[in-house]
C-alpha positions, 0 to 999 in steps of 0.5 A: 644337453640338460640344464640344472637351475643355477641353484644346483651349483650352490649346494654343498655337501657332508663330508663325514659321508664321503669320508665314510664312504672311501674309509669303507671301501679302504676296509673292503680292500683289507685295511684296517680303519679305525672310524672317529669321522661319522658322527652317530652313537655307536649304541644300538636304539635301545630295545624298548624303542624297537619294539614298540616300532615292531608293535606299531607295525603289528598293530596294522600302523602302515597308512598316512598320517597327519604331516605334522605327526600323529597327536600322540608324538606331539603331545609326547614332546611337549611333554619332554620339553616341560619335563627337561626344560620346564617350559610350557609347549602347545603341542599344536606347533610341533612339527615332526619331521624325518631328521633335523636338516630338514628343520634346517632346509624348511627355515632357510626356503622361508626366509632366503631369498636373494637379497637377505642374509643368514647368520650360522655359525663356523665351523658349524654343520656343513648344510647349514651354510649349504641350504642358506646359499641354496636359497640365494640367501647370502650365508654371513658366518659367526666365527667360532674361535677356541681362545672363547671355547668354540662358543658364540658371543652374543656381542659379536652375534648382534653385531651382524645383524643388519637390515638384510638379516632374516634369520640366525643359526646358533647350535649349542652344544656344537657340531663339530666343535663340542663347545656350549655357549655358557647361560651368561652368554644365552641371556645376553643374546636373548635381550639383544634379539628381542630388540629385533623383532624382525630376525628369526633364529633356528636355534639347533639342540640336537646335543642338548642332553649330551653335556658335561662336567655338571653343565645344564642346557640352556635353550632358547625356548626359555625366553619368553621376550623372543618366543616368536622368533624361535624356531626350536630343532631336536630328535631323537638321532643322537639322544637315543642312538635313532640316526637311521630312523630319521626321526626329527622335530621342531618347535615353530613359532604360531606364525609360522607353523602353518606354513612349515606344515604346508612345506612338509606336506609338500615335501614328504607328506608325513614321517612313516609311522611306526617311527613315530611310535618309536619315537613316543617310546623314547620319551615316554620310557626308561631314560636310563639308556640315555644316561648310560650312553652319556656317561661312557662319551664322557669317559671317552672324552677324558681319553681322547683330550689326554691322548690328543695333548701328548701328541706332538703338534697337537694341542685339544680344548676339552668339549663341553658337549655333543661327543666331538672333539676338535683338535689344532693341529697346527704344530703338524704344519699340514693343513687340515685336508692334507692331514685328513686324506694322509691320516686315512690313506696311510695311518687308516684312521678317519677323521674330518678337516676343520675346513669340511665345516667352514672357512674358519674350521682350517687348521683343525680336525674333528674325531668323533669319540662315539668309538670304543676307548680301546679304539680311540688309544689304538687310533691315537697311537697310529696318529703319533706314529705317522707324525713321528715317521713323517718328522723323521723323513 
């Protein structure tokens, strides 16, 4: 009989995935489903991006390149992260890489081993707390609670750090909460890290362009004090709508750029190239798309936070960021698994359990509002429906 390692028992899974897997099925049998699971743009990759990968590959772009990414994109998000953040990048510890997780799995194999600790935040991104425990690093959570907006505290963050820690995971703007941790917060963090020399911190921006109500991003990468324990994920999958390019980067710390490249050679050698001339493209270009696709999340928003809040049972903070909302539901008296398989199998729209996104995440549901309004009030309207025929029964 074969025997997996051990480790193979530790790794968990997304559940956005499975939810759209049985949602697409459920359609293939002639229901009508209306998705707010998955969380992707529901815009095509703007058309300026495309072509410069269709050139790419004209141009005869079909071979190797270097691991980290081809001088060309590095230099070209060096560029952005000065452009958009105002800090100053070598674009020498720039990794590219085929999607953000892999960002995620490289820092957790550097730094998790049995005997240390991971702080990430939860609910967060199922793969971090799966990747950490892949490691055999023991995943020590943050709990995100709503009385503070989903956001993290830097007391309560420094408080966990112990001498086991290595490495911390903070995401702002949120999946799948929405919440942004406000600038205060940031500075506050910052001054306590740099008191850590020792602790590293993967610090997930993959929403940072996805802000609302006048909000401005703050990164990690503005603190000069704890510049090398920072590890910097961003991409182009949700600003530019490239979810099925697979196109990602990091910023590395010096000490540790060398390695992170030996992993990705390791890995998967390089990211295929005409995606990276995609990706030169995106930063380069008209930004307009981007704005454009924001503004109408930000409509979206606004729809979804007044529909949820006339549910009964149902009660919705407004997002301050990513296009996720993240309802309590619990006035339904469901919990939140039950609710999602209920609301999919017999209401047939797609939403995720708080609990797919950790521990804390019981009592609540996501519902990704990258979906048209006419959607989403269709959908909304099949949840108050079915809470009412259920109240009724």
């Amino acid at each position: 009989m074969l025997k997996p390692a051990a480790a193979m028992g530790r790794i968990g899974t997304e559940s956005a995935f499975e939810v759209l897997a049985r949602a697409k099925a459920l359609e293939a049998d002639g229901r009508s489903i209306i998705n707010l699971g998955i969380g992707q743009p529901d815009f095509q990759t703007p058309e300026h991006i495309v072509e410069a990968a269709v050139k790419a590959l004209r141009d005869g772009h079909h071979g190797y390149t270097p691991a980290n990414g081809i001088p060309e994109l590095r230099a070209a998000v060096a560029a952005d992260i000065e452009r958009r953040l105002g800090v100053e990048i070598d674009p020498d510890l720039v990794l590219a890489v085929p999607g953000g997780k892999v960002t995620i799995f490289f820092a957790a194999l550097i730094f998790g081993e049995p005997g240390a600790e991971i702080l990430y935040p939860n609910p967060g991104f199922p793969i971090y707390e799966s990747i950490i425990a892949f490691s055999g690093a023991t995943p020590v959570p943050i709990p995100l609670l709503e009385e503070n907006g989903f956001a993290f505290s830097a007391e309560d963050v420094l408080a966990r750090i112990t001498p086991a820690t290595r490495l911390i995971i903070l995401n702002s703007p949120a999946n799948p909460t929405g919440g942004v941790t406000p600038r205060a917060e940031v500075d506050k963090l910052a001054a306590g890290l740099a008191r850590h020399p020792q602790v590293a911190v993967l610090s997930d921006e993959i929403y940072s362009q996805m802000l609302y109500d006048g909000q401005a991003h703050a990164s990690l990468l503005h603190y000069p004090e704890i510049r090398d324990q920072v590890i910097l994920l961003d991409g182009w999958s949700k600003t530019y709508a490239m979810t099925g390019w697979r196109l990602g980067y990091a910023v590395w710390p010096r000490r540790l750029i060398e390695g992170a490249t030996r992993l990705a050679i390791n890995c998967h050698s390089c990211v295929n190239a005409p995606t990276q001339w995609a990706g030169i493209a995106a930063l380069t270009g008209p930004q307009a798309p981007v704005t454009e696709m924001v503004a109408a999340f930000a409509a979206r928003r606004r729809v979804v936070i007044e529909e949820l809040n006339a549910i009964p049972g149902i009660s919705c903070i407004a997002p301050g960021g990513a296009f996720y909302a993240f309802p309590n539901i619990t006035g339904t008296g469901i919990a939140a698994k039950e609710l999602e398989v209920k609301l999919l199998e017999e209401a047939g729209v797609a939403t995720v359990a708080g609990t797919s996104f950790g521990r804390f995440g019981e009592g609540y549901l996501r519902l990704s509002y990258a979906n048209s309004v006419d959607n989403i009030r269709a959908a909304m309207d099949r949840i108050r429906t079915w809470l009412a025929e259920r109240a009724a029964a």
